[in-house]
Structure formats: structure tokens, C-alpha cells
Backbone as CSV, one residue per row, in Angstrom:
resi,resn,N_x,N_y,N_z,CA_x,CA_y,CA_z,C_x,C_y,C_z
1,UNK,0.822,-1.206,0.000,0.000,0.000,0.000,0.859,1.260,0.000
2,UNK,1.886,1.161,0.681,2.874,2.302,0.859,3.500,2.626,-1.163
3,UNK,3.655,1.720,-1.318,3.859,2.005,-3.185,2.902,2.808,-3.747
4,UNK,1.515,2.721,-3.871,0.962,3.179,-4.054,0.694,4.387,-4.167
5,UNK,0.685,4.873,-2.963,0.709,6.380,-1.839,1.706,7.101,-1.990
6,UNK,3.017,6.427,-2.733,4.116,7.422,-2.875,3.950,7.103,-4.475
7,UNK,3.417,6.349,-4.898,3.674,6.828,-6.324,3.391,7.927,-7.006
8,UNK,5.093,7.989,-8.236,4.737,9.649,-8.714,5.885,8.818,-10.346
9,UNK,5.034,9.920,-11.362,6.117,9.854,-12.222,6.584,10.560,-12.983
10,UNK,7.937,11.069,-13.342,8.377,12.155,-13.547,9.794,12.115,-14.400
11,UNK,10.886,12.786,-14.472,12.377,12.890,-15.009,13.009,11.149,-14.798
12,UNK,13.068,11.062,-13.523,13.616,9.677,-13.310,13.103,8.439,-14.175
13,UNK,11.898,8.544,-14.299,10.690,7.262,-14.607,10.957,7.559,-16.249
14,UNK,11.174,8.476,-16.797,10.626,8.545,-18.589,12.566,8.349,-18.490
15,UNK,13.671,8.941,-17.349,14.683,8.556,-18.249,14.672,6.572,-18.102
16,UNK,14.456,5.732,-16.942,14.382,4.627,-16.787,13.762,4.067,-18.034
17,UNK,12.545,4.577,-18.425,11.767,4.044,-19.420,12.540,3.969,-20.658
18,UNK,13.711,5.455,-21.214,14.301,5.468,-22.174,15.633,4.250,-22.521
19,UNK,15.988,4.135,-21.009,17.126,3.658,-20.827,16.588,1.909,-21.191
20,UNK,15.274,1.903,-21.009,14.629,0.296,-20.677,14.842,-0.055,-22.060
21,UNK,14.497,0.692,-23.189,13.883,0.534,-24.428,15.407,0.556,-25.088
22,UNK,15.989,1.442,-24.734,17.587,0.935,-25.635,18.260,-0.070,-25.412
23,UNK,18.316,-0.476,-24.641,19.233,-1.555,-23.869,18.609,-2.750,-24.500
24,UNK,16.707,-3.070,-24.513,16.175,-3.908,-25.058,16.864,-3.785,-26.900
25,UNK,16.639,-2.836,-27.567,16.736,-2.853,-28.587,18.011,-3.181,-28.979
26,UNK,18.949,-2.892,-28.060,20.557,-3.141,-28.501,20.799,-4.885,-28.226
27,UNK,20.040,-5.214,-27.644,19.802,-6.695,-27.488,19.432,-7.490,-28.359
28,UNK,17.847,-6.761,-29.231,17.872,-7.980,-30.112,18.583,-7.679,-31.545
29,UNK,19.370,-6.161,-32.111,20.043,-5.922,-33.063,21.046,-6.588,-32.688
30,UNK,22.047,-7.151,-31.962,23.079,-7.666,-31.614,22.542,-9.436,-32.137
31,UNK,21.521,-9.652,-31.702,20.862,-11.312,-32.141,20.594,-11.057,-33.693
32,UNK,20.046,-9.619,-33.928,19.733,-9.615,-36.025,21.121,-9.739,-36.253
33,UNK,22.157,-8.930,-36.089,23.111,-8.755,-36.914,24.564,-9.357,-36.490
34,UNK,24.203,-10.243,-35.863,25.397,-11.779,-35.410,24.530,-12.731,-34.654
35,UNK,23.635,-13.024,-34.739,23.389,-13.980,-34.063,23.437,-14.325,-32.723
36,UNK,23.649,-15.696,-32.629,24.326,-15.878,-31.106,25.153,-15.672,-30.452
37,UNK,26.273,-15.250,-31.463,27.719,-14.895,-31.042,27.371,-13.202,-30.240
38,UNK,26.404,-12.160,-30.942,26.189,-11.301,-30.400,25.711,-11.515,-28.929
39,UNK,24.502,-12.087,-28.757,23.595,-12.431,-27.277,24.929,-12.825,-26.594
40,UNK,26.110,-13.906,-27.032,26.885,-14.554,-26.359,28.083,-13.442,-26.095
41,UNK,27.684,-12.450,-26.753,28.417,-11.256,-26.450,28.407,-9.781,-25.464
42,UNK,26.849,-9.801,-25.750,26.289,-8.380,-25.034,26.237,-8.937,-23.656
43,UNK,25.343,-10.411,-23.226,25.872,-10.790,-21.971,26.734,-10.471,-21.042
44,UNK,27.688,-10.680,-21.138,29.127,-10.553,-20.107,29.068,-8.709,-19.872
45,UNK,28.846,-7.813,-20.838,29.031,-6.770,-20.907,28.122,-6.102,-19.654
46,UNK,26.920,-6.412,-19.719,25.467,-6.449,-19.410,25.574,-6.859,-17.607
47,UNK,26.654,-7.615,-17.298,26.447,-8.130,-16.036,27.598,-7.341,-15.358
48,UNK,28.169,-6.996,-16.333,29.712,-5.761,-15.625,28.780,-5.088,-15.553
49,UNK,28.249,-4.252,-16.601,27.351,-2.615,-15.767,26.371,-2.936,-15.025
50,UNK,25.521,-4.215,-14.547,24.534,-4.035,-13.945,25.352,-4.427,-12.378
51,UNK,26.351,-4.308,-12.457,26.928,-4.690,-11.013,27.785,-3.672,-10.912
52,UNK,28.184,-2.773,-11.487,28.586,-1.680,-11.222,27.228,-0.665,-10.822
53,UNK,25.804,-0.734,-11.771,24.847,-0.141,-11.427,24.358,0.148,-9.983
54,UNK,24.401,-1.442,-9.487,23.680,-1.515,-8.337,24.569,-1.129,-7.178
55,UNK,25.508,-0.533,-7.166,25.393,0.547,-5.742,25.084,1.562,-5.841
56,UNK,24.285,1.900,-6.797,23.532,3.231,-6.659,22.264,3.227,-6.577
57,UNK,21.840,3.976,-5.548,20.142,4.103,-5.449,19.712,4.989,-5.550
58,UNK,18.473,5.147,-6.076,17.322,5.646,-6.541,16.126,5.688,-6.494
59,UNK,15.367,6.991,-6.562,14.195,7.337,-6.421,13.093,6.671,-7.316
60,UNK,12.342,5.736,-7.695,11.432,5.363,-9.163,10.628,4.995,-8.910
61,UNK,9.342,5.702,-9.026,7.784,5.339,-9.046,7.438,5.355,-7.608
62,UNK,8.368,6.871,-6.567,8.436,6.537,-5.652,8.551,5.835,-4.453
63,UNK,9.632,4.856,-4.796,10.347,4.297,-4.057,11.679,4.396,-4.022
64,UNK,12.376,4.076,-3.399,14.086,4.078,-3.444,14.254,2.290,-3.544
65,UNK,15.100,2.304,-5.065,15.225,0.936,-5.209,16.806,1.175,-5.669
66,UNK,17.361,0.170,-6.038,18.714,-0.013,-7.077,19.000,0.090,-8.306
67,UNK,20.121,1.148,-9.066,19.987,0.481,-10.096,20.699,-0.771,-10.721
68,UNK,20.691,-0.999,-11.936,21.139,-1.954,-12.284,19.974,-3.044,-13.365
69,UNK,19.020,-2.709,-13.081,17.756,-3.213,-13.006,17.724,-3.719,-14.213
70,UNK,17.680,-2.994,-15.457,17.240,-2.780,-16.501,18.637,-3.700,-17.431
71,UNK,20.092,-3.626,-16.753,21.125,-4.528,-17.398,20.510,-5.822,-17.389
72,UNK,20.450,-6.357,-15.814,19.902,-7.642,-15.370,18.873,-7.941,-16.646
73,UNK,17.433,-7.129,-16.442,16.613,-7.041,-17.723,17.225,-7.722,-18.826
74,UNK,18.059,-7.018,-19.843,18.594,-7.427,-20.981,19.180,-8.879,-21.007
75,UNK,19.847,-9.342,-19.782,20.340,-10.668,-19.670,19.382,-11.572,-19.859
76,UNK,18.058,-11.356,-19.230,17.340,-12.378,-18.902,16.804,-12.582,-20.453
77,UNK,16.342,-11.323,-20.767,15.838,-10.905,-22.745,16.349,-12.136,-23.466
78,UNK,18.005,-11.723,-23.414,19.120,-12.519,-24.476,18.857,-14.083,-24.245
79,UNK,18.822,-14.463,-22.923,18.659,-15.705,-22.244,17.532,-16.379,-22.954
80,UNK,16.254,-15.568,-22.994,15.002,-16.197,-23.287,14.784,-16.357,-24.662
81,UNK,15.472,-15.327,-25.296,15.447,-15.337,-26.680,16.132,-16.886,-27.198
82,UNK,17.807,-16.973,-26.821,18.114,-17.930,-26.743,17.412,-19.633,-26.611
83,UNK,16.998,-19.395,-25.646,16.215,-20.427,-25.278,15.164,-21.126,-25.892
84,UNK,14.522,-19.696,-26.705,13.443,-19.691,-27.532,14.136,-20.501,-29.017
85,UNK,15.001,-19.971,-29.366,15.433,-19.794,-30.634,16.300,-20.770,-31.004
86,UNK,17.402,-20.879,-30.173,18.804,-21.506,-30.547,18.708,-23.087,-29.508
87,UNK,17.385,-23.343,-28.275,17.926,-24.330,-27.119,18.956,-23.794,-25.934
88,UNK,18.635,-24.450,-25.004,18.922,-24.607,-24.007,20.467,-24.376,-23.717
89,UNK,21.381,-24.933,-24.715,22.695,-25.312,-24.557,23.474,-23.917,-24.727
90,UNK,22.577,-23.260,-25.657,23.371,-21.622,-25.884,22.804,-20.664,-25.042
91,UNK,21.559,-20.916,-24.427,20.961,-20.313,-22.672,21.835,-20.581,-21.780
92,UNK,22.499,-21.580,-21.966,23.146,-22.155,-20.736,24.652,-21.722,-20.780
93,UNK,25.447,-21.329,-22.112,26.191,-20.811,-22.270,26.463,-18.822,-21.995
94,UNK,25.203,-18.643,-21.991,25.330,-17.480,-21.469,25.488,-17.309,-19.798
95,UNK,24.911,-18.202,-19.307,25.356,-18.013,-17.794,26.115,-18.140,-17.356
96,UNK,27.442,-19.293,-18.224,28.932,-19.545,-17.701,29.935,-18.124,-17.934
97,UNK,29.351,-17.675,-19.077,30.113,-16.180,-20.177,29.719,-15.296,-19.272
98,UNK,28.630,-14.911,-18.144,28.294,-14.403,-17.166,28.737,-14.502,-16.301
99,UNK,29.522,-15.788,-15.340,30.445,-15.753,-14.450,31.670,-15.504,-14.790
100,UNK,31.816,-16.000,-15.855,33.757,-15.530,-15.975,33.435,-13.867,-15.998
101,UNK,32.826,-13.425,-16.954,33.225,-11.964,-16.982,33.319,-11.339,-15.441
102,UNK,32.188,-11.874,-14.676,32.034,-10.818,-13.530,33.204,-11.370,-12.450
103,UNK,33.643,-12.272,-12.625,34.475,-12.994,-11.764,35.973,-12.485,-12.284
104,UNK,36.209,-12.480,-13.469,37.441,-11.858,-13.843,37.942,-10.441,-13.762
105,UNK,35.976,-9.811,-13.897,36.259,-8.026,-13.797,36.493,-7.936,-12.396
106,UNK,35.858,-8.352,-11.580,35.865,-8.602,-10.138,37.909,-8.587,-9.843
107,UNK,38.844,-9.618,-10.430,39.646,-10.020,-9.949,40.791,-9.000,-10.243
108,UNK,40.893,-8.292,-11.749,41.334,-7.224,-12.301,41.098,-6.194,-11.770
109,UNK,39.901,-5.755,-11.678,40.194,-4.339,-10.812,40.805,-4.369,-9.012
110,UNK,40.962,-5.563,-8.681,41.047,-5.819,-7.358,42.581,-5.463,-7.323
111,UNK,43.674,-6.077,-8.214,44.710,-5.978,-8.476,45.067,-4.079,-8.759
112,UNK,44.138,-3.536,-9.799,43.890,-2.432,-9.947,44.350,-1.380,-9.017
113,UNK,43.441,-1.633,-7.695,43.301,-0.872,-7.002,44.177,-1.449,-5.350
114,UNK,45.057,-1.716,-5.779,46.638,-2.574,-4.796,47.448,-1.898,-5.470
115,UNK,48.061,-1.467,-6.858,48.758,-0.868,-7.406,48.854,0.741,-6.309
116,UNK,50.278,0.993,-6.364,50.239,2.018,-5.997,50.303,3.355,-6.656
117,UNK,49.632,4.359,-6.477,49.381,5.481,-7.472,50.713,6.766,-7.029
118,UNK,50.751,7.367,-8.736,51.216,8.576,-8.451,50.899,9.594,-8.237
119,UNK,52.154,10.589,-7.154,51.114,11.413,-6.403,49.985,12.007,-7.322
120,UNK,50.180,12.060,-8.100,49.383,13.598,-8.950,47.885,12.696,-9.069
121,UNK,47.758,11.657,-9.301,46.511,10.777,-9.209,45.504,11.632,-8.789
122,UNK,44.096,10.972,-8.887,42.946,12.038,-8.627,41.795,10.834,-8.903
123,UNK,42.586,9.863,-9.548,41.184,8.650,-9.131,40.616,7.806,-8.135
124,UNK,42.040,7.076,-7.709,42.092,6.253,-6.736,40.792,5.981,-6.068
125,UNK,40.797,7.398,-5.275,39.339,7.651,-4.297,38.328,7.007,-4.895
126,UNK,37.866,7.496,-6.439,36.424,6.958,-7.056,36.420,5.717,-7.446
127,UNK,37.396,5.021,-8.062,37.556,3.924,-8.269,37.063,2.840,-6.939
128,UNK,38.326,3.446,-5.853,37.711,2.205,-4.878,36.720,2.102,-4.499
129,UNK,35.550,3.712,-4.242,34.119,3.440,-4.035,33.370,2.863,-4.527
130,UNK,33.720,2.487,-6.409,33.136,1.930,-7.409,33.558,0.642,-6.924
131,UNK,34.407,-0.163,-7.240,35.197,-1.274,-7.388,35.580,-2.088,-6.052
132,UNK,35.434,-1.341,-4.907,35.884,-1.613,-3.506,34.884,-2.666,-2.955
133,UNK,33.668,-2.326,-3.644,32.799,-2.932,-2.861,32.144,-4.128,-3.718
134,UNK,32.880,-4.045,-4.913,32.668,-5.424,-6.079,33.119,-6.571,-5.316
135,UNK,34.002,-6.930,-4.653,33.725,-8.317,-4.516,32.526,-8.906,-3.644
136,UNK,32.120,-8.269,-2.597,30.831,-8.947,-2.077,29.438,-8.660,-3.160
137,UNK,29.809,-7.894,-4.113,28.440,-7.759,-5.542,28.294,-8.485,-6.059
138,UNK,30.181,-9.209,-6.531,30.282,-10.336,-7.382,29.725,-11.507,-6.736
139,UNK,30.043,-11.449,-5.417,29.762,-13.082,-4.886,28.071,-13.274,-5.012
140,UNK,27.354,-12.369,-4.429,25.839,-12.066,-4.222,25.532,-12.438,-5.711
141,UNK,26.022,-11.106,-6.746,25.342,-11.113,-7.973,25.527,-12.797,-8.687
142,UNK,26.917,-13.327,-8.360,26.502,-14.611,-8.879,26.027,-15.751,-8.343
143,UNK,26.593,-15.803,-7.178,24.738,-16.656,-6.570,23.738,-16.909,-6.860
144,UNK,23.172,-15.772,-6.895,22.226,-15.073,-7.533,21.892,-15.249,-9.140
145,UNK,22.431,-14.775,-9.601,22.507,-15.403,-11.298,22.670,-16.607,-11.253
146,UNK,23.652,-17.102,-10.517,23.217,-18.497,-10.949,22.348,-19.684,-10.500
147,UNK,21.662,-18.986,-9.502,20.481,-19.975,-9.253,19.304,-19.718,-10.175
148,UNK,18.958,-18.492,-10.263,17.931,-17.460,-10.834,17.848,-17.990,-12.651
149,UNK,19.282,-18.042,-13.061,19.554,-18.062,-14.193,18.979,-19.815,-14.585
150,UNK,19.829,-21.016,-13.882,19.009,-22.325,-13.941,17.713,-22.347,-14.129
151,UNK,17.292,-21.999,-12.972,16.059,-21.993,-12.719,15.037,-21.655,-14.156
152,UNK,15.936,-20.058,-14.648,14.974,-19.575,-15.777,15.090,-20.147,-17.086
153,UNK,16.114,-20.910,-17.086,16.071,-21.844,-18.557,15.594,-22.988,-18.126
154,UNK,15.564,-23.576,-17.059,14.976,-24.876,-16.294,13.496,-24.927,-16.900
155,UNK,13.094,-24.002,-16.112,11.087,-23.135,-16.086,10.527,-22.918,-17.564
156,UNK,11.753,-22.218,-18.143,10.816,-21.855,-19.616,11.299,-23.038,-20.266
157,UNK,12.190,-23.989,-20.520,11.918,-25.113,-21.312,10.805,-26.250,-20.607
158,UNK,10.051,-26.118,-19.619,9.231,-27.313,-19.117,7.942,-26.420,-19.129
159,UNK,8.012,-24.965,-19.831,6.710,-24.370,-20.007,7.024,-24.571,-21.023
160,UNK,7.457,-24.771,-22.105,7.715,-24.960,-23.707,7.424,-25.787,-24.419
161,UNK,7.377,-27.220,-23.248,6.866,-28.361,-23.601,4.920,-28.871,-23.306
162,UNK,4.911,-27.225,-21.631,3.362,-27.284,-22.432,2.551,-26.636,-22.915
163,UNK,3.115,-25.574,-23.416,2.572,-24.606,-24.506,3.709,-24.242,-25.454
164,UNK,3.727,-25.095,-26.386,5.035,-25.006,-27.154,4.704,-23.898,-28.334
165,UNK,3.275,-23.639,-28.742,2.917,-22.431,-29.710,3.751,-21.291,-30.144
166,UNK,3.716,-20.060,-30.959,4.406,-19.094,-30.708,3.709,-17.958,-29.986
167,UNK,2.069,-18.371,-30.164,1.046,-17.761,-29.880,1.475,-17.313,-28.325
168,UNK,2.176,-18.324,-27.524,2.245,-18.713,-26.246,3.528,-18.692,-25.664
169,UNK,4.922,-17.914,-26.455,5.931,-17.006,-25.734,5.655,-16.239,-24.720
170,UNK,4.363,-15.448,-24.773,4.171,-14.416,-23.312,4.411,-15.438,-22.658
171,UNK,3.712,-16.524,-22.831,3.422,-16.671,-21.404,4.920,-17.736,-21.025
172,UNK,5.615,-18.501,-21.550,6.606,-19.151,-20.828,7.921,-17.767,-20.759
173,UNK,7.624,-16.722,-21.673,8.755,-15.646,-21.630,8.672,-15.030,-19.827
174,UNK,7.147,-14.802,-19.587,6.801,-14.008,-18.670,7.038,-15.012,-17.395
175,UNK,6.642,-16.021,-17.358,6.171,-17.197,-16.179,7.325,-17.329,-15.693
176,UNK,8.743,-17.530,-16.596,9.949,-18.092,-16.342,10.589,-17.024,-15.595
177,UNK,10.510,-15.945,-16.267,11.390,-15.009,-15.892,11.138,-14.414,-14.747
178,UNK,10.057,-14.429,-14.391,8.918,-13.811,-12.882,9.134,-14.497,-11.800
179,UNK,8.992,-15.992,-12.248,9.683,-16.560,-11.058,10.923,-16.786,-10.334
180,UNK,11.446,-17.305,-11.833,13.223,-16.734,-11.539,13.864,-15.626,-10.837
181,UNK,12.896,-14.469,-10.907,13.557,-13.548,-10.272,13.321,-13.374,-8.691
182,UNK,12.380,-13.820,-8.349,11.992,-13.987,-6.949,13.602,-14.092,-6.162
183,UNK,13.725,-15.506,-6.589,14.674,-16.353,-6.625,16.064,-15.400,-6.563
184,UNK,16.182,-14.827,-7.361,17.583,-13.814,-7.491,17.353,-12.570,-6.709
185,UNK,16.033,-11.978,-6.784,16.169,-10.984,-5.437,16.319,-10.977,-4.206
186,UNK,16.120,-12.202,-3.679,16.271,-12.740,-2.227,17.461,-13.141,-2.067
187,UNK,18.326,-13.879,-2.779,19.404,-14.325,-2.458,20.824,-12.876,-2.538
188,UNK,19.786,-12.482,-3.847,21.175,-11.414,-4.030,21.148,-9.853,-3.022
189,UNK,19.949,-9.588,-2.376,19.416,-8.194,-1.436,20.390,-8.778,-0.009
190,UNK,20.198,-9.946,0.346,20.514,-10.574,1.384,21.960,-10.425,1.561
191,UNK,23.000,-10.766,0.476,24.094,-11.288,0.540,24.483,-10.262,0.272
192,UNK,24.072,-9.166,-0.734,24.758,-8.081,-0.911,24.891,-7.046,0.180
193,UNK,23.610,-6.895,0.637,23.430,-5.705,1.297,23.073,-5.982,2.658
194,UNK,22.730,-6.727,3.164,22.924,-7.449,4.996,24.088,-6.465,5.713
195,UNK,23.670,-5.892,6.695,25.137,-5.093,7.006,25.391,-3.853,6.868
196,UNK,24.788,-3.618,5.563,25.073,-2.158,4.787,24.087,-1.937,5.242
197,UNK,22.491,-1.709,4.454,21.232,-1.285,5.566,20.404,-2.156,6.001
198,UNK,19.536,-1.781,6.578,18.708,-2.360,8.082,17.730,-3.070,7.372
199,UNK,16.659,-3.746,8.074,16.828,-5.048,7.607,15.509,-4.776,6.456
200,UNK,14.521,-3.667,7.189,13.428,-2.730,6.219,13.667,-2.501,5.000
201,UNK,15.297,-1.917,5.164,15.374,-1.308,4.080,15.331,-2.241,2.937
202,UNK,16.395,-3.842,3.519,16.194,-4.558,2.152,15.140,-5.304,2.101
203,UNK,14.338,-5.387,2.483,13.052,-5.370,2.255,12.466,-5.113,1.443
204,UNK,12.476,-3.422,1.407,12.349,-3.029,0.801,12.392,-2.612,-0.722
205,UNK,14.165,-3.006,-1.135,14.833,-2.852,-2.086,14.357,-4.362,-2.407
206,UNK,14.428,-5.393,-1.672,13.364,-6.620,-2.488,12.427,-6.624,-3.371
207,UNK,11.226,-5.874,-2.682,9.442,-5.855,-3.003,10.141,-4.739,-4.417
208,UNK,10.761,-3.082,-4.390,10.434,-2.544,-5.218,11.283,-3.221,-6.269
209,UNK,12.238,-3.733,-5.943,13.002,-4.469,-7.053,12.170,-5.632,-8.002
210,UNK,12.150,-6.570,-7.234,11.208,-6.999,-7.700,10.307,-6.624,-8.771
211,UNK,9.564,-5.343,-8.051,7.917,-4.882,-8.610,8.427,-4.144,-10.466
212,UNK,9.703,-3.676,-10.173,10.488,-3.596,-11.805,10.861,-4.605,-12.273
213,UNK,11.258,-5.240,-11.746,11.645,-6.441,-12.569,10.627,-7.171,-13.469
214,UNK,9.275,-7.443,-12.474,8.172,-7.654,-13.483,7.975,-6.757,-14.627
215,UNK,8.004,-5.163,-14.381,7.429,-4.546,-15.306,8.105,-4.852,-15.995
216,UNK,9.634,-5.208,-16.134,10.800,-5.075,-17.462,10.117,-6.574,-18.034
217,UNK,9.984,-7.437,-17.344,9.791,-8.643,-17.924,8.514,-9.045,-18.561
218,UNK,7.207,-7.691,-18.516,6.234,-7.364,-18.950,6.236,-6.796,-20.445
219,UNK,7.613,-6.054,-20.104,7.969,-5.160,-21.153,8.986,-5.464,-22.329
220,UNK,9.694,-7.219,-22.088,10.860,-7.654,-22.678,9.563,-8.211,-23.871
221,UNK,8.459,-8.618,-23.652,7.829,-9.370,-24.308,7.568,-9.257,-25.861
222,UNK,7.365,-7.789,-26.535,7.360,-7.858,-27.681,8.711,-8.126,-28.392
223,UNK,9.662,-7.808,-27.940,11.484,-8.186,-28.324,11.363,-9.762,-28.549
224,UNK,10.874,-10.160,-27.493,11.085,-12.026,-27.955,10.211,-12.439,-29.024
225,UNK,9.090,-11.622,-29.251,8.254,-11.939,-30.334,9.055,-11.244,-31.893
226,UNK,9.935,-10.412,-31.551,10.552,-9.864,-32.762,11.681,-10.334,-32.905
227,UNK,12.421,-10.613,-32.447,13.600,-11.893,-32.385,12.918,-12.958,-32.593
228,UNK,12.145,-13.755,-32.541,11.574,-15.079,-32.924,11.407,-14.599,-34.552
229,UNK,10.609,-13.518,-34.954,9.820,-13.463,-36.265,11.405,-13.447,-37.301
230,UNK,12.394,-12.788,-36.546,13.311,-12.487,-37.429,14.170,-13.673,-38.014
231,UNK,14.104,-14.443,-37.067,14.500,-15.748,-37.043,14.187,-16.825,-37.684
232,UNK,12.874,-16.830,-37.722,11.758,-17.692,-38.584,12.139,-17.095,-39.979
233,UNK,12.146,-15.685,-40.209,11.911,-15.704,-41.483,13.560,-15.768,-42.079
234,UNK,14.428,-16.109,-41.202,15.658,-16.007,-41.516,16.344,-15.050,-42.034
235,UNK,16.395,-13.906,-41.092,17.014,-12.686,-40.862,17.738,-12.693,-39.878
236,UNK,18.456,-13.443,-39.315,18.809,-13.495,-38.157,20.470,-14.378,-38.743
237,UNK,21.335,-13.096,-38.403,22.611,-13.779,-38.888,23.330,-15.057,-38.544
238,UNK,23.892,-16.271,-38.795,23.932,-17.408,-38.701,25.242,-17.696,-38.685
239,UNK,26.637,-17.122,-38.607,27.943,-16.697,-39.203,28.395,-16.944,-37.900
């Protein structure tokens, strides 16, 4: 009820909305114009900024949630598309291309920021606020991904088998991904942020996280229907 009562929408909400719609679109032009190698590409990219995203918070639809939101989004997109399109085995390849990256960016900047700087430097400071606090993101965020991530190629191939239609993408696109995320907001609010704030707050950052996550996964839905069509009619690069 408290969502409700503070909802407002304004600068933040239409730039989120802008930001929702590019990120989608750069997703499935990357699947038109390479294929899988693209999805197997934008991935890794996608899980560096959405874990750099999420120590920053924000005001949206009156609440204070995280961002990051909308990267995560695109992963799950590429994932489902995948899943849809290519099987399971190249879904499943995106989640391994998802741990190395975040596990390697994780290990590189760690080294990064042990180096010792010269005086004249002027980064140091921002870096470690950025990067300092990546390894407990990485551990959370992949936990997290990778239960979330099973789970969501698990779910939509055993909804596939019972509504295998095309008519009927919403619904294993939407079902899979909705639940899956439950799954990844709990594990990853917990592990990340336990410590940092009180226990309301992630709570909090749960429910509103969450409550976007549906909308994105409300909103990924015509992309999988346009990545499927492109595919079918064989527009969809194969190289």
C-alpha cells in the first residue's frame, strides 16, 4: 500500500523508461546482426554494468530501489530469446560467459586498485568506491545469477513443452522469468546488502526491485516476439 501512496512519475521514470527501451533494442540488433555470437556477447558486458549499477540508489515510481535493473533485464531478454530460438545449450552458455566476466572483472580491478598510485593521481578515491565494494556484488550477484539463471532456462523449457505455440511465448517468456527472479532478489538483497542497511530497508529494495523487474519482464515481451519473427523468417545472422 505504501507504493501506491508514494507513487509519482516524472524525469527519473521517462529517463528509466528510455534507458529500458535501448538496452532492449541493442539486445535484439546484436541477435539480427550476429546472431548468437552477439547475445553470447552483449551478456558478459550487461552483467559488468549491472553490477557496477547496483550501488547506486534511486528514487522510481516513488520508491528508493537499485539500479542496475534494466542490465539484469537485458540478460534475462538474451537468455530467453536464446532459449526460444537456438535451445537450451546456448541459454546455458550465457550463464557460464556471465560468471567468468564478472568474476574476472571482479579479480582485475582488485589488483587495480593494490597498485600504488602517483602522487598527482585524482582517481584512486572513485575507483575504490566503485570497485571496492565489487567483490561482495560479485559473490551475491553470482549466486544469484546463478540460481535465478538455472532456474529460468529450467522453467521456460518445461513451459515450452506445455505450450510449445508461438502464440504462447508471453506466457513461458513471462512465467519463467517472474519466477526466476523472486529467486535472485532474495538471495542477491541478502548477501549483498545485509550489514550495509537495516533489515526494512532490504526489504524493501526486495518488493520494489522486484515490482520492476516484473514490469521489465512485462515489457521484454514484444522483443522475444521480434527476435523469434526475425528468425523464422531467416534474418537473423547465422555466421
Amino acid at each position: 500500500m505504501e507504493f501506491f501512496r508514494n507513487f509519482q512519475f516524472g524525469v527519473n521514470e521517462l529517463m528509466w523508461l528510455g534507458y529500458l527501451l535501448l538496452n532492449f533494442t541493442a539486445v535484439i540488433l546484436a541477435y539480427r546482426f550476429w546472431g548468437k555470437a552477439g547475445l553470447l556477447s552483449i551478456v558478459p558486458l550487461s552483467i559488468v554494468i549491472a553490477n557496477i549499477q547496483v550501488g547506486k540508489m534511486m528514487t522510481l515510481f516513488g520508491v528508493d530501489t537499485t539500479m542496475g535493473n534494466i542490465a539484469f533485464g537485458g540478460i534475462y531478454l538474451a537468455s530467453d530469446i536464446l532459449s526460444e530460438n537456438e535451445g537450451k545449450k546456448y541459454a546455458r552458455k550465457v550463464v557460464s560467459l556471465g560468471f567468468a566476466s564478472m568474476l574476472f572483472t571482479t579479480f582485475i580491478m582488485q589488483i587495480v586498485l593494490k597498485i600504488h598510485v602517483a602522487p598527482s593521481d585524482t582517481m584512486q578515491g572513485a575507483l575504490s568506491q566503485v570497485f571496492g565494494f565489487m567483490p561482495r556484488l560479485a559473490i551475491a550477484s553470482v549466486t544469484g545469477f546463478a540460481a535465478s539463471q538455472a532456474f529460468d532456462i529450467w522453467s521456460y523449457q518445461a513451459i515450452r513443452k506445455l505450450r510449445p505455440s508461438f502464440n504462447d511465448i508471453w506466457i513461458r517468456n513471462n512465467a519463467s522469468t517472474m519466477l526466476s527472479q523472486i529467486l535472485d532478489n532474495i538471495v542477491f538483497s541478502f548477501m549483498a546488502f545485509l550489514g550495509v542497511y537495516s533489515m526494512k530497508e532490504i526489504i524493501v529494495i526486495i518488493f520494489s526491485t522486484y515490482f520492476l523487474k516484473v514490469v521489465i519482464a512485462l515489457l521484454d515481451t514484444p522483443f522475444v516476439y521480434i527476435a523469434t519473427i526475425w528468425k523464422n523468417n531467416g534474418r537473423v545472422s547465422e555466421e
